[in-house]
VODREN-530870 format. One record per residue (C-alpha): residue number from 1; residue in three letters; x negated, y negated, z. Coordinates in nm, 2 decimals. Each point is the difference from the previous one (the first is absolute). Last residue first. Layout:
! residues N
R resi resn      x      y      z
R  NUM  ALA      X      Y      Z
...
! end
This chain:
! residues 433
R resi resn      x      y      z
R  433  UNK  -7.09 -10.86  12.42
R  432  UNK   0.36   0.13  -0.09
R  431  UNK  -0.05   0.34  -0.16
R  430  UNK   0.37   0.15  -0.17
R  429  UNK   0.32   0.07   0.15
R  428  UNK   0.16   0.05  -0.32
R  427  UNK  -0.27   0.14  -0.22
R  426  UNK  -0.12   0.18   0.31
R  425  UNK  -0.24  -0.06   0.31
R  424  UNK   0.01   0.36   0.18
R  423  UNK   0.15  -0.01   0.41
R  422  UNK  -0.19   0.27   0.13
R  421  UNK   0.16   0.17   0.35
R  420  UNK   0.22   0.18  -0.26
R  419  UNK  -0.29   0.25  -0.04
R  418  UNK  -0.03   0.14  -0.40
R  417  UNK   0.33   0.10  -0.15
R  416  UNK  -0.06  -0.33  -0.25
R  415  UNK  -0.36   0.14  -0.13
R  414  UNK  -0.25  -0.20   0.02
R  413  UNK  -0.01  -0.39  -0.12
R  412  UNK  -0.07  -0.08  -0.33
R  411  UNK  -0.29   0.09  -0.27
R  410  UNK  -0.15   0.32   0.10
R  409  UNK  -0.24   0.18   0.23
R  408  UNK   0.13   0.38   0.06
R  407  UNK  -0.15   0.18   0.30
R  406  UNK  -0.17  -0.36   0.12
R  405  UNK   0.35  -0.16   0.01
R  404  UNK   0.19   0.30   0.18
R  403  UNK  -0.29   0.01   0.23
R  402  UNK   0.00  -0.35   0.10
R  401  UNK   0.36  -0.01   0.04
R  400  UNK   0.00   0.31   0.27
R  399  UNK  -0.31  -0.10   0.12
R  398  UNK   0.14  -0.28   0.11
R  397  UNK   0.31   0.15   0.16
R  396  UNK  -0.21   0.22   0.18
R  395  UNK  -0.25  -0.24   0.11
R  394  UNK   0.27  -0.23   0.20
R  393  UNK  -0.14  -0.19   0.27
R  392  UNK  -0.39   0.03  -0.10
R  391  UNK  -0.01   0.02  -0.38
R  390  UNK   0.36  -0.28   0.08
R  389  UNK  -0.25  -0.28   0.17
R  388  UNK   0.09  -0.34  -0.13
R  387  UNK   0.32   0.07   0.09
R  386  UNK   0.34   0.21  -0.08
R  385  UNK   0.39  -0.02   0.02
R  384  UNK   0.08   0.11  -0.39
R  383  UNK  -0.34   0.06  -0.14
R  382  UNK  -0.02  -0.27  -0.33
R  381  UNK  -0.04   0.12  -0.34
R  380  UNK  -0.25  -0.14  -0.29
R  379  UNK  -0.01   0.15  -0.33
R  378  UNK  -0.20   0.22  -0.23
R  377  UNK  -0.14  -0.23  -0.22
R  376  UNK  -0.10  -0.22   0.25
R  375  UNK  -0.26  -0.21  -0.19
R  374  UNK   0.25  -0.28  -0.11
R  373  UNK   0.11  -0.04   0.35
R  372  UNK  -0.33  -0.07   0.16
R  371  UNK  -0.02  -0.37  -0.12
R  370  UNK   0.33  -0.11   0.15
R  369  UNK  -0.13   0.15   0.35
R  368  UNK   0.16   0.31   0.15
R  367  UNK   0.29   0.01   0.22
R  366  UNK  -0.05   0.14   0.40
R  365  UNK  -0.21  -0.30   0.05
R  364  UNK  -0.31   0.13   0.23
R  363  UNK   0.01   0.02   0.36
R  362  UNK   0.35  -0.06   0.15
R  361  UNK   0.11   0.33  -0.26
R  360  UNK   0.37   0.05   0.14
R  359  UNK   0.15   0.10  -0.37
R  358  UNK  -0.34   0.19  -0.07
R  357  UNK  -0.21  -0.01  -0.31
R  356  UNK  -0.08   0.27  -0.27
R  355  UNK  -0.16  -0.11  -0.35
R  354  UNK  -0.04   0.26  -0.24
R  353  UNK  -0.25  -0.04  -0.31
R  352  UNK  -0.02   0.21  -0.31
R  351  UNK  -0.37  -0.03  -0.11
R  350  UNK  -0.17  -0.29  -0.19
R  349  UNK  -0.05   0.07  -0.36
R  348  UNK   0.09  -0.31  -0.16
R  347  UNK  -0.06  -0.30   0.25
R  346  UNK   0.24  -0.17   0.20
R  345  UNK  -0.13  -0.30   0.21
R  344  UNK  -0.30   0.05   0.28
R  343  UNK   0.18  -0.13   0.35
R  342  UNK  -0.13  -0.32   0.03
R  341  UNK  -0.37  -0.02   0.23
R  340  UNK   0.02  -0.21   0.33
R  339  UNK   0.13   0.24   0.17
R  338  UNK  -0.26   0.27  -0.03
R  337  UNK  -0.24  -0.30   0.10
R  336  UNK   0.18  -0.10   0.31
R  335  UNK   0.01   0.32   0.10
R  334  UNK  -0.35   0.15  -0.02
R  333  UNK  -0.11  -0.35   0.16
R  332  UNK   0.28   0.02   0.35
R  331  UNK  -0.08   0.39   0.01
R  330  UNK  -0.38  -0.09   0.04
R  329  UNK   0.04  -0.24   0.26
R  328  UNK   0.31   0.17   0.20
R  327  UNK  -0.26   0.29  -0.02
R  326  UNK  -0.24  -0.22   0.19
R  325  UNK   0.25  -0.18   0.25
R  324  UNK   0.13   0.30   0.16
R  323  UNK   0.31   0.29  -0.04
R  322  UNK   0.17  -0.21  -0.34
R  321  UNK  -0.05   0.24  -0.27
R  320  UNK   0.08   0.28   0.27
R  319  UNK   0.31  -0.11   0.09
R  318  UNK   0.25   0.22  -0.19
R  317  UNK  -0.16   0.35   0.12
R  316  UNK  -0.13  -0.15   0.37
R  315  UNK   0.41  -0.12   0.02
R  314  UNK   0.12   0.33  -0.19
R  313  UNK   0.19   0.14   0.38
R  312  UNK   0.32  -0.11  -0.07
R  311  UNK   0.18  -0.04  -0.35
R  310  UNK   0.03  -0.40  -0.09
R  309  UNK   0.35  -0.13   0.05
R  308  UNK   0.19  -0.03  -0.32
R  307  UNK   0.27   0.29   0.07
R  306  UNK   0.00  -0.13   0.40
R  305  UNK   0.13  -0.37  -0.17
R  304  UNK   0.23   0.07  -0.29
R  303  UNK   0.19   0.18   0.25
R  302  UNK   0.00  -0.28   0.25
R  301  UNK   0.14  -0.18  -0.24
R  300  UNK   0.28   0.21  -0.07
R  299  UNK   0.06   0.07   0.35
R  298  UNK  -0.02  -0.32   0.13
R  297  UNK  -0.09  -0.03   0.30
R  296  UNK  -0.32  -0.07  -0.08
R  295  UNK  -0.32   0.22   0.02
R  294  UNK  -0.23  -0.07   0.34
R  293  UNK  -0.34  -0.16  -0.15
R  292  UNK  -0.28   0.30  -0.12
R  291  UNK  -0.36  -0.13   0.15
R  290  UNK  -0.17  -0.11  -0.24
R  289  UNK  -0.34   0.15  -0.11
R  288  UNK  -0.25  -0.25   0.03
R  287  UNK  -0.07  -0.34  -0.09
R  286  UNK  -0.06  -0.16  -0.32
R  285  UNK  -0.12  -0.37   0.15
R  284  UNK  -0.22   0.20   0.24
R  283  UNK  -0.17   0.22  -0.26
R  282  UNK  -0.03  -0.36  -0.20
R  281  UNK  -0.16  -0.13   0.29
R  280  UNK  -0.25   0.28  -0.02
R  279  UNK  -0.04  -0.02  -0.38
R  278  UNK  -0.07  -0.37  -0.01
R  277  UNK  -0.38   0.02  -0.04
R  276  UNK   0.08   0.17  -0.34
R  275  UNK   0.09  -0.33  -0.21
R  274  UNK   0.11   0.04  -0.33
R  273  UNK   0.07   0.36   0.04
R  272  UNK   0.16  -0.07   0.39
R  271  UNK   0.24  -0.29  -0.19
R  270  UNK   0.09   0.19  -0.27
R  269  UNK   0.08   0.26   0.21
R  268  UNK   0.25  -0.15   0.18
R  267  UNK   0.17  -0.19  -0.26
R  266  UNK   0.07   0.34  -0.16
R  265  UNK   0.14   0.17   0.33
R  264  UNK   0.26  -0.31   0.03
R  263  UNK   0.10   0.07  -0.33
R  262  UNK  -0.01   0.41   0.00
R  261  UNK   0.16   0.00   0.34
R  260  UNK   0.25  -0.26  -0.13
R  259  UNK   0.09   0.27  -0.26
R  258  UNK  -0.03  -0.12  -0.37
R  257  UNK   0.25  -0.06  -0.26
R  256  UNK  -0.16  -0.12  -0.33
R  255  UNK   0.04  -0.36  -0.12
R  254  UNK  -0.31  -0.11   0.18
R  253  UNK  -0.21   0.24  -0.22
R  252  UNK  -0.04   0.34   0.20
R  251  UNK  -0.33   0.18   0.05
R  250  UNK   0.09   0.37   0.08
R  249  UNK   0.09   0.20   0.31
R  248  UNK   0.14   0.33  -0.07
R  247  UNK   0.27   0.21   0.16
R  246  UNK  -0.12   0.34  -0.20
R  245  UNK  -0.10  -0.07  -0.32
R  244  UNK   0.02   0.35  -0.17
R  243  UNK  -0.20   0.07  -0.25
R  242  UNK  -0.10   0.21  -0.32
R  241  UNK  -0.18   0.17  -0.25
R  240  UNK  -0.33  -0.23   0.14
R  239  UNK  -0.35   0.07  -0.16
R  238  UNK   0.10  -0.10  -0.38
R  237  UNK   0.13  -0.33   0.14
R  236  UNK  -0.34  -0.11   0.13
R  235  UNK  -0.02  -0.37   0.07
R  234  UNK   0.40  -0.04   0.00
R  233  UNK   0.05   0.28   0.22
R  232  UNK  -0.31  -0.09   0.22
R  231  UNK   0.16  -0.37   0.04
R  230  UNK   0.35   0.16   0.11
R  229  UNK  -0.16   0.23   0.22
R  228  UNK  -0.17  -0.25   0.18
R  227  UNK   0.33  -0.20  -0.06
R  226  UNK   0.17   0.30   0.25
R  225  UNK  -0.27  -0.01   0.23
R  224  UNK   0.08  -0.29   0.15
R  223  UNK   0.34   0.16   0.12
R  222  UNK  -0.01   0.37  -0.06
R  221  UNK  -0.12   0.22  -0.33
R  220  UNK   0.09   0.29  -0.12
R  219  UNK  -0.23   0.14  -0.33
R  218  UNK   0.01   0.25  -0.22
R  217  UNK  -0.32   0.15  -0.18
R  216  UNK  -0.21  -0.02  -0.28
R  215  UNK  -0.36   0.09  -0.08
R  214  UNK  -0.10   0.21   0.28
R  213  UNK  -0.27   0.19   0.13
R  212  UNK   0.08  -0.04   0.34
R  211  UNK  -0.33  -0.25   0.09
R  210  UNK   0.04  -0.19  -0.36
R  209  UNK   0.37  -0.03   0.13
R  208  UNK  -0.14  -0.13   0.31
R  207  UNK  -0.27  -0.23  -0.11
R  206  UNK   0.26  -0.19  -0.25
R  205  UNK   0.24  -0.08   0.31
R  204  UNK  -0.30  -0.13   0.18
R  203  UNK  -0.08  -0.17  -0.31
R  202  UNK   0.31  -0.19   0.04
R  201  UNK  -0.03  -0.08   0.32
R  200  UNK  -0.33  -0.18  -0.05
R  199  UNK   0.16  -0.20  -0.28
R  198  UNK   0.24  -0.10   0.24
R  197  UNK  -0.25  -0.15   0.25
R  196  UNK  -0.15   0.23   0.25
R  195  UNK  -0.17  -0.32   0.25
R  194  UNK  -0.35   0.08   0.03
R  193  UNK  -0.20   0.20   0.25
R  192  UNK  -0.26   0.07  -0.27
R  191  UNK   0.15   0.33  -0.07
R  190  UNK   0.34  -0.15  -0.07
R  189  UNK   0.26  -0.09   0.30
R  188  UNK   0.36   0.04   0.04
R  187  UNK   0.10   0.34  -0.22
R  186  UNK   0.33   0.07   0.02
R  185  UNK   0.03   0.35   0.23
R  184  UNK  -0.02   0.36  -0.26
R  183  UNK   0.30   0.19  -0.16
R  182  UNK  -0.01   0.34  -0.21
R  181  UNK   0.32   0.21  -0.07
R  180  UNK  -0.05   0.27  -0.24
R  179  UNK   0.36   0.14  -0.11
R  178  UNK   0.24   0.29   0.01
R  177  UNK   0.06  -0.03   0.42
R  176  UNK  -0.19  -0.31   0.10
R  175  UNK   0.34  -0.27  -0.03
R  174  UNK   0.11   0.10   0.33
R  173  UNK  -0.32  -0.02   0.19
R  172  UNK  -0.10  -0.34  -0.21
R  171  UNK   0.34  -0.21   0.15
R  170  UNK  -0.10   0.13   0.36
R  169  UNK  -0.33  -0.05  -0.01
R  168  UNK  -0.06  -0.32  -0.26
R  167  UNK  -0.01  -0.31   0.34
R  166  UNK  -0.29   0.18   0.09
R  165  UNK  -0.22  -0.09  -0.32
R  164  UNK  -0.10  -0.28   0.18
R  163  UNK   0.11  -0.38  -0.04
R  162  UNK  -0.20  -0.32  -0.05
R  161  UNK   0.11   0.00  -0.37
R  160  UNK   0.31   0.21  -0.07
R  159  UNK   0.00   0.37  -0.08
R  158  UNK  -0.05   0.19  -0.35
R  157  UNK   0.14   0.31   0.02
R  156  UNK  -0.13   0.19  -0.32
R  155  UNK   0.16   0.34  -0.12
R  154  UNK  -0.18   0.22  -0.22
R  153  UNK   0.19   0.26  -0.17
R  152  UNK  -0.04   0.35   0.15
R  151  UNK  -0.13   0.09   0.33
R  150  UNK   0.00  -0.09   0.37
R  149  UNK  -0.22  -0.22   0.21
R  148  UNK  -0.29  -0.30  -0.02
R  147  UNK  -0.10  -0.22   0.25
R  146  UNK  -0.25  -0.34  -0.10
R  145  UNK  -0.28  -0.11   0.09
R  144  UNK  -0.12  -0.27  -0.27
R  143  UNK  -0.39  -0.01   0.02
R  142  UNK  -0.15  -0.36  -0.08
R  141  UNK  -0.33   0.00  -0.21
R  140  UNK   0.15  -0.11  -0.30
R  139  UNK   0.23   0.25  -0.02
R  138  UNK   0.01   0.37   0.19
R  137  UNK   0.34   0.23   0.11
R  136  UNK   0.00   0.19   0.30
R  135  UNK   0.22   0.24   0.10
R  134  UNK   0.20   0.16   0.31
R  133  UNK   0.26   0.25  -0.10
R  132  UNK   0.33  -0.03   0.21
R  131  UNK   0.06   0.19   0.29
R  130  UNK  -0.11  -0.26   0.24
R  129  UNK   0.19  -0.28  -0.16
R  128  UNK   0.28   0.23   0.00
R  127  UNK   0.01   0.00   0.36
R  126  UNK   0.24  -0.31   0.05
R  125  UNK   0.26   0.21  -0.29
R  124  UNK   0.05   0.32   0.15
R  123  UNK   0.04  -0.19   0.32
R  122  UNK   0.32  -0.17  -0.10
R  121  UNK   0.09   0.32  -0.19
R  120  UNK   0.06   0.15   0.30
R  119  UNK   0.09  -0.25   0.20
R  118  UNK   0.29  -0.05  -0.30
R  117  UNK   0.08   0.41   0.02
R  116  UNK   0.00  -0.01   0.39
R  115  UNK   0.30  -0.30  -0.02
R  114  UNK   0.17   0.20  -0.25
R  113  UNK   0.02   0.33   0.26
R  112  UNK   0.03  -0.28   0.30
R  111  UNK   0.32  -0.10  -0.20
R  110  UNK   0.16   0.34  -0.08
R  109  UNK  -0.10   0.17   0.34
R  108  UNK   0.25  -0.31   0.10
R  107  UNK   0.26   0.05  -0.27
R  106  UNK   0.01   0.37   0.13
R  105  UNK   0.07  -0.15   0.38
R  104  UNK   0.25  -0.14  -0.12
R  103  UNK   0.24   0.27  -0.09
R  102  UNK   0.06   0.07  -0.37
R  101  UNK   0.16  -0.21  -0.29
R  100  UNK  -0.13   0.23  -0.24
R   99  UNK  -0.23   0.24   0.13
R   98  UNK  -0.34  -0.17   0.13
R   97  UNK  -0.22   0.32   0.02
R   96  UNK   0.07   0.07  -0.42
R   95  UNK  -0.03  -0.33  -0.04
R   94  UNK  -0.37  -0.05   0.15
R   93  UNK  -0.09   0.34  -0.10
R   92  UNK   0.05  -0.17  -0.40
R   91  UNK  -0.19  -0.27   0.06
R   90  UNK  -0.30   0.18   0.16
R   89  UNK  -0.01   0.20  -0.35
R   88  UNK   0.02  -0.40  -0.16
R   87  UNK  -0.32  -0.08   0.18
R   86  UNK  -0.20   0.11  -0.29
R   85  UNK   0.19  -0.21  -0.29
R   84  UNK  -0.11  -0.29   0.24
R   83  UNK  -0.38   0.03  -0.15
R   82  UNK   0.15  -0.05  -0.34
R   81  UNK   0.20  -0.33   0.06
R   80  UNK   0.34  -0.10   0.11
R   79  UNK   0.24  -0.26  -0.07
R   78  UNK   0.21  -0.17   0.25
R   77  UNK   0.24   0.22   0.13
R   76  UNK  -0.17   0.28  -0.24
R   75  UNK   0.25  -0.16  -0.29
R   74  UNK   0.12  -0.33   0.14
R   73  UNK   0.33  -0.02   0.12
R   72  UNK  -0.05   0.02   0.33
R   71  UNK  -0.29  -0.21  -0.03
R   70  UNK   0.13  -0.32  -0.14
R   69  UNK   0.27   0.05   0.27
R   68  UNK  -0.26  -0.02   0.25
R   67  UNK  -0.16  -0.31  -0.08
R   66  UNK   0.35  -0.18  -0.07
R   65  UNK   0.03   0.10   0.37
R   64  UNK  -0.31  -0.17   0.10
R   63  UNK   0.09  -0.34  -0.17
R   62  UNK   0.32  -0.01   0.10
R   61  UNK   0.33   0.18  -0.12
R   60  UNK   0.27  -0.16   0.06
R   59  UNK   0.09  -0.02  -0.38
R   58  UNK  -0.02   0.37  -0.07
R   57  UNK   0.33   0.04   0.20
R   56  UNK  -0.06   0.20   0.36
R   55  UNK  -0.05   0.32   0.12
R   54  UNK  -0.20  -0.06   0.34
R   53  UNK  -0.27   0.19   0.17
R   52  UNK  -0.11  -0.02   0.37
R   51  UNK  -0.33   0.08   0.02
R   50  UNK  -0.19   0.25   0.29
R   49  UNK  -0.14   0.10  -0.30
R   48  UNK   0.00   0.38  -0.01
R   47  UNK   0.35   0.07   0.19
R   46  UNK   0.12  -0.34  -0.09
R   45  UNK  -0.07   0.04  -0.36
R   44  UNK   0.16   0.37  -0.02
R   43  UNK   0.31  -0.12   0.20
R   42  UNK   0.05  -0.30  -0.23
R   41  UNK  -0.10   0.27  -0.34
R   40  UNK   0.29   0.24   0.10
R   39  UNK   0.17  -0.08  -0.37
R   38  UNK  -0.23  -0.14  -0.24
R   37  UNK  -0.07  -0.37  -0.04
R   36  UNK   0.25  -0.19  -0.16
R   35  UNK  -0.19  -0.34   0.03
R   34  UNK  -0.29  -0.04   0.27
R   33  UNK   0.00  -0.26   0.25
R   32  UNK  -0.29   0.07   0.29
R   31  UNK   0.10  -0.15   0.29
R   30  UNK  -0.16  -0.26   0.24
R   29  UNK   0.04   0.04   0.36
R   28  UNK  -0.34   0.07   0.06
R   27  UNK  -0.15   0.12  -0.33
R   26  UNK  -0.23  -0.29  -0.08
R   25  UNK  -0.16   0.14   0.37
R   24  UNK  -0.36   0.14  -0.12
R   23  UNK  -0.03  -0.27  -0.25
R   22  UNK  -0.26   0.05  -0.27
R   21  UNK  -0.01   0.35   0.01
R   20  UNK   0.35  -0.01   0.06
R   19  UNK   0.09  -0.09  -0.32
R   18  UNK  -0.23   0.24  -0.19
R   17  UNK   0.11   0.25   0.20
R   16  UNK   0.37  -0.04   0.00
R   15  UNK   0.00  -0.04  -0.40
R   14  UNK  -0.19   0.35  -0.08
R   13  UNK   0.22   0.16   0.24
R   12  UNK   0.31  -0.14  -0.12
R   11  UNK  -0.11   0.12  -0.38
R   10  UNK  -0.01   0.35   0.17
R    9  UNK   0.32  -0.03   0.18
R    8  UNK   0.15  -0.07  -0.29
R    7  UNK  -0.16   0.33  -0.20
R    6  UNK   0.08   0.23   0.32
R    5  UNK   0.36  -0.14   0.02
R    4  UNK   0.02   0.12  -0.36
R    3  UNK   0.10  -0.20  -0.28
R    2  UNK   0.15   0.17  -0.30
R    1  UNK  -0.22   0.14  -0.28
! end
């Protein structure tokens, strides 16, 4: 099917937002360079932009416009998902009312038309937590709460420790159609006030599928998280079919790439487990949230830069292991332990394995650790032009991969006609850790 100036301006959509989410003005007097792009798209940009658009050689493109030319080109301009399928009705009034190359004012009914649709769904997702089942699962004298929606195969979003389920909402509303989605916050404190050690997680995990009736399920699993699920792969391979790794954080030899946030980070809480007196200077020492620095001038660099800028408005989300001294305390032992543990080495039976990270992860190192590789049976692929945080930047695209994988687990990497925003490790461009 050719290239319509609704299906460009679709993938432009999708790319304006996410870059000026992060800056407002990235815009001002820079262009957006496309290739080839249809006839009438300039006019069709600047009418529902306010961008200027500029066919130009593959080769000039920055960061940003290799962004959008991934997406063009993608099936679904960047892969779609079931709960999109309903919108595509909408779709279909919104080219009908557009017209071809049309006046500009249809190109601006156009945009606030897509921009309603992303509120929308923006807000379909922050009140799922209320629509969502809440349950209770019992161990040991510690009740797991945890929120339960949807039917069909059982789906387990396993989050990072010191974080709440919230960071799940918009990544779990558009995986819930055809499956059982359950999630719960990592556990911090036992019954006796204890730090949760990963033990303690574990059973928590256990304690839910009890709860649900379960004896398998799949898991996704972020940052910390993702070597939780790891561990509880290895520990019970019949009760995982399989996982996706989604931008984890592991224990690295010192031949393994690591993020200087995960280095300076680790030295951190080492200190605060071995001595927790030091947690408010340490909350000093780690600061807060930084306030974004002007972009260069260059507009390659500053490219790179607004596409690896932290989305606004997640500070409370992304801060919360660190929001006083006391959970600083707790977070500091639970991850100095799960560190200090190797990665568990292959074992017969374990699960097929997908590892996801992000080009512009400054969290966790967007490569896996040697001693992961030889459990990642199904691959490892990087998200063109994303961070630490795509569940939350970019949930359809994720849940576009993570469904594909989950619908049909299997040695290798999905399917090639999958999003092009994924850039798959291959025999000839294989995992460098």
């Amino acid at each position: 099917m050719s290239e319509t100036i609704e299906s460009f301006l679709t993938a432009a959509h999708r790319t304006f937002v996410e870059v000026t989410r992060r800056a407002p003005d990235y815009f001002d007097g820079r262009p957006l360079r496309a290739s080839d792009p249809p006839a009438g798209s300039a006019r069709a940009v600047a009418a529902a932009l306010g961008v200027r658009l500029s066919a130009v050689a593959a080769r000039e493109f920055t960061a940003v416009d290799d962004l959008l030319d991934r997406r063009r080109h993608a099936a679904g301009a960047g892969g779609t998902d079931q709960a999109d399928q309903a919108d595509r009705a909408d779709q279909a009034d919104v080219t009908r009312d557009s017209g071809g190359s049309g006046p500009a004012g249809h190109w601006e009914r156009w945009r606030l038309r897509q921009d309603r649709r992303g509120a929308l769904r923006a807000a379909r997702a922050a009140h799922l937590a209320r629509a969502m089942d809440h349950r209770v699962a019992r161990h040991s004298g510690r009740a797991v709460r945890y929120r339960a929606g949807g039917r069909g195969p059982l789906l387990v979003l396993l989050t990072a420790l010191g974080h709440t389920d919230e960071v799940w909402y918009p990544l779990a509303d558009r995986l819930l159609p055809g499956r059982r989605v359950v999630m719960w916050d990592a556990g911090e404190t036992g019954p006796d006030g204890q730090t949760w050690t990963l033990a303690g997680q574990l059973a928590d995990f256990d304690a839910v599928l009890e709860a649900e009736g379960a004896d398998h399920c799949d898991v996704i699993a972020w940052c910390s998280g993702a070597q939780i699920a790891v561990e509880y792969a290895h520990r019970r391979p019949q009760a995982v079919r399989a996982a996706v790794l989604l931008h984890g954080s592991y224990p690295r030899a010192g031949s393994d790439p690591s993020s200087a946030y995960e280095r300076n980070l680790g030295a951190v809480c080492a200190s605060v487990a071995a001595h927790p007196e030091r947690a408010a200077r340490a909350l000093r020492a780690l600061g807060g949230e930084a306030v974004p620095v002007p972009l260069p001038r260059d507009e390659h660099l500053a490219a790179v830069e607004v596409l690896a800028r932290t989305p606004p408005g997640l500070d409370a989300v992304l801060r919360r292991p660190f929001r006083d001294a006391r959970a600083l305390a707790g977070y500091s032992r639970q991850l100095t332990e799960l560190w200090r543990r190797p990665v568990p080495a292959a074992a017969p039976g374990l699960p097929p394995l997908l590892s996801l990270g992000a080009e512009l992860d400054r969290v966790a190192a967007p490569e896996p650790p040697a001693a992961l590789v030889p459990l990642l049976t199904a691959g490892h692929g990087l998200l063109v032009g994303a961070t630490h945080y795509s569940m939350l930047d970019r949930p359809e695209v994720v849940a576009a991969v993570c469904g594909a994988f989950l619908d049909d687990p299997h040695p290798g990497p999905p399917a090639a006609d999958g999003p092009r925003e994924v850039r798959w490790s291959t025999a000839t461009a294989p995992l460098t850790p």
